[in-house]
C-alpha positions as CSV (number, residue, x, y, z in Angstrom):
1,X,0.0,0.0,0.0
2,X,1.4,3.3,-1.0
3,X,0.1,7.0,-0.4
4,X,-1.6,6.0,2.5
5,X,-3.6,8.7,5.0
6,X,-3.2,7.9,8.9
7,X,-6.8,7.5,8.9
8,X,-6.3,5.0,5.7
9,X,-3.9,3.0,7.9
10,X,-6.1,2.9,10.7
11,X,-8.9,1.5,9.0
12,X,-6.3,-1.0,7.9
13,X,-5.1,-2.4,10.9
14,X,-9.1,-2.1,12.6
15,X,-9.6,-5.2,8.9
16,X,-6.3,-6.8,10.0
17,X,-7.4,-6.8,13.7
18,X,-10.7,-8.1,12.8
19,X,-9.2,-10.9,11.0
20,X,-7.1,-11.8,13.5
21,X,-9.5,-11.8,16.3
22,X,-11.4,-14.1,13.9
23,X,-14.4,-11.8,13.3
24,X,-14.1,-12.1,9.5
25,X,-14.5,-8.7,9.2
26,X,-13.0,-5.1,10.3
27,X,-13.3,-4.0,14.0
28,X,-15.6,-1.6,14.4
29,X,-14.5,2.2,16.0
30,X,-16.4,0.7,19.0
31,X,-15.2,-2.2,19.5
32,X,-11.9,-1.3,19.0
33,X,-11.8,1.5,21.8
34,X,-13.4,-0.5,23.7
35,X,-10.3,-3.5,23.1
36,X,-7.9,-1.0,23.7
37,X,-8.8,0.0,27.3
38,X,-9.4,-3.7,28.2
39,X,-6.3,-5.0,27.0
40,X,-4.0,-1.8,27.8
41,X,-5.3,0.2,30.6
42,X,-6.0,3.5,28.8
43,X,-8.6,5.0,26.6
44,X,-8.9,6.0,23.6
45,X,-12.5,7.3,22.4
46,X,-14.6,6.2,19.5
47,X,-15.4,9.7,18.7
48,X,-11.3,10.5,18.2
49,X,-10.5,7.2,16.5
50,X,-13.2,8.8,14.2
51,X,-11.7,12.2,13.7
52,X,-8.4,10.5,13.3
53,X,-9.3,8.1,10.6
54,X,-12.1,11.8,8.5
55,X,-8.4,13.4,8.6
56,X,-10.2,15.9,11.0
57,X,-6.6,15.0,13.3
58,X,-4.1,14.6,10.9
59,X,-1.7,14.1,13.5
60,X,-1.4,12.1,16.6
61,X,-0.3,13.2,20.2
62,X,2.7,11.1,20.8
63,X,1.0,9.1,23.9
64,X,-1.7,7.9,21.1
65,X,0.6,6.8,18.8
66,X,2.6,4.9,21.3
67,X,-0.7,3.4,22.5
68,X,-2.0,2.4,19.1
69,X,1.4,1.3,17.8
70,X,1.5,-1.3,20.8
71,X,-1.9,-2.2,20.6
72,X,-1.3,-2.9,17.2
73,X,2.2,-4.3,17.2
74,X,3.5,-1.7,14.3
75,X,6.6,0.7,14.9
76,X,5.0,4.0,15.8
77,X,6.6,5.6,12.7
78,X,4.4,3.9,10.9
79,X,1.3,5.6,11.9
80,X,1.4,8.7,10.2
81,X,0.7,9.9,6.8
82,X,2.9,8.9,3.7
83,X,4.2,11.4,1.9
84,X,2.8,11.4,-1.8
85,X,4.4,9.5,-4.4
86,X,5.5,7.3,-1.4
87,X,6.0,3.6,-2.5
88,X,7.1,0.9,-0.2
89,X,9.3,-1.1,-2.9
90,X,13.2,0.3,-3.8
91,X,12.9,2.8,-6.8
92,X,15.5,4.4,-9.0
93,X,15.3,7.5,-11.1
94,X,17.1,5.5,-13.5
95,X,14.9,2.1,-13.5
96,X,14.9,0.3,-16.5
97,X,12.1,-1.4,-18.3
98,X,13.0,-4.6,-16.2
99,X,13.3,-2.1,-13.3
100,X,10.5,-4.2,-11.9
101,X,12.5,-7.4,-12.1
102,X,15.1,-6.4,-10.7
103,X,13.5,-4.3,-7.9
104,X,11.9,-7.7,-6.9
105,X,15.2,-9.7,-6.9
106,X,16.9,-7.2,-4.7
107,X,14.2,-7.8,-2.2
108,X,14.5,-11.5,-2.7
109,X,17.9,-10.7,-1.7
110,X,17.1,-8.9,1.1
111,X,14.3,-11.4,2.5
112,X,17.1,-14.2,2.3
113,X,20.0,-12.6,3.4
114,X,20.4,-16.1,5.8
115,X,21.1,-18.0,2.9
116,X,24.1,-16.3,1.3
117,X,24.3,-18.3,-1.9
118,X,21.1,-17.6,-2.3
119,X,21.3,-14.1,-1.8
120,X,24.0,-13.4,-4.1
121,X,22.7,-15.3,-7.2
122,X,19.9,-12.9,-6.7
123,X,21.3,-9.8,-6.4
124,X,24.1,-11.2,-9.5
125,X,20.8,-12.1,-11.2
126,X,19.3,-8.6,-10.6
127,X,22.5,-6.8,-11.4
128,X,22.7,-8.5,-15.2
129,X,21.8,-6.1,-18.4
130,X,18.2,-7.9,-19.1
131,X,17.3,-9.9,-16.0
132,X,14.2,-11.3,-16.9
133,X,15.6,-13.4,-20.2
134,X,17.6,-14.5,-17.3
135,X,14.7,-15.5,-15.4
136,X,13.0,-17.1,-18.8
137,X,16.4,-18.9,-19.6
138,X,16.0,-20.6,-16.1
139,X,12.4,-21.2,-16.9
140,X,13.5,-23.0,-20.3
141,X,16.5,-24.4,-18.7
142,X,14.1,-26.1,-15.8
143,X,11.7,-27.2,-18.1
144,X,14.1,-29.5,-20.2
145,X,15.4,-31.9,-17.3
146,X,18.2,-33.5,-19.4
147,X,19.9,-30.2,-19.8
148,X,19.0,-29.7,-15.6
149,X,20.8,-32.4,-15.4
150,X,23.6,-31.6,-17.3
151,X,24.2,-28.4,-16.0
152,X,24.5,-29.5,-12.8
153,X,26.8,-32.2,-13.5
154,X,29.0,-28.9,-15.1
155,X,28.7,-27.3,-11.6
156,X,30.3,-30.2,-8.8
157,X,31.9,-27.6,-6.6
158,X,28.7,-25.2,-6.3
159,X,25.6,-25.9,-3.8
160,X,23.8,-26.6,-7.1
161,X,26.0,-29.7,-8.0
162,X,26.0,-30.4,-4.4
163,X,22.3,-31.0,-4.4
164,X,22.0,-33.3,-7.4
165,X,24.8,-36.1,-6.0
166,X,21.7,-36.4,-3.0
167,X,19.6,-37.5,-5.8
């Protein structure tokens, strides 16, 4: 979600709380006020929670924000308004038309930085000219398990090759 309002993320997190409280649908205003005090100790009013998610309180005091962003489990920086043209995924005033691609294999990277082979075929795999023939190549490659095979068998030193002598 990009270019989102505090009030926008708000509603949000009232659906995601809903969910998760297995209502199968968005807390209400009420009920989450009412959630808040039981399971923190303080208030917070329906009526505010309103004006907060109208934009008529743009901005939070910083005692609410802490008290939402732990009733919620988010970082309080994240309850505030986005600025515009705000998007969550990296960006480049450069990107190419594979920007895309590669945007998303830098994020692979990122989610698997655990698993460092992993992490740098990615980001080598991001980093190349025209990633996704890359990506199709693999596709073509996978779906012709002979050559699998045989390129495997060319790699014995790599995890790859490792991986196909347990077979």
């Amino acid at each position: 979600m990009s270019d989102m309002t505090l009030g926008d993320k708000i509603r949000h997190l009232r659906l995601v709380e809903g969910a998760l409280r297995g209502l199968g649908r968005e807390m209400t205003q009420v009920e989450l006020a009412r959630a808040i005090k039981r399971e923190t100790g303080t208030g917070i009013s329906q009526s505010y929670l309103s004006q907060i998610e109208n934009g008529a309180r743009p901005h939070l005091t910083n005692r609410t924000r802490a008290l939402l962003a732990r009733f919620f489990g988010v970082h309080p920086g994240y309850l505030v308004d986005d600025p515009p043209g705000y998007r969550e995924e990296l960006t480049s005033a450069l990107e190419a038309p594979e920007g895309g691609m590669d945007v998303w294999l830098v994020q692979g990277a990122e989610r698997f930085r655990g698993d460092r082979p992993l992490e740098r075929a990615l980001l080598r795999l991001a980093s190349q000219p025209d990633s996704r023939q890359w990506v199709l190549l693999l596709g073509e490659i996978l779906g012709r398990p002979a050559v699998a095979a045989r390129f495997r068998e060319l790699m014995p030193s790599t995890e790859v090759g490792r991986a196909s002598a347990g077979r």
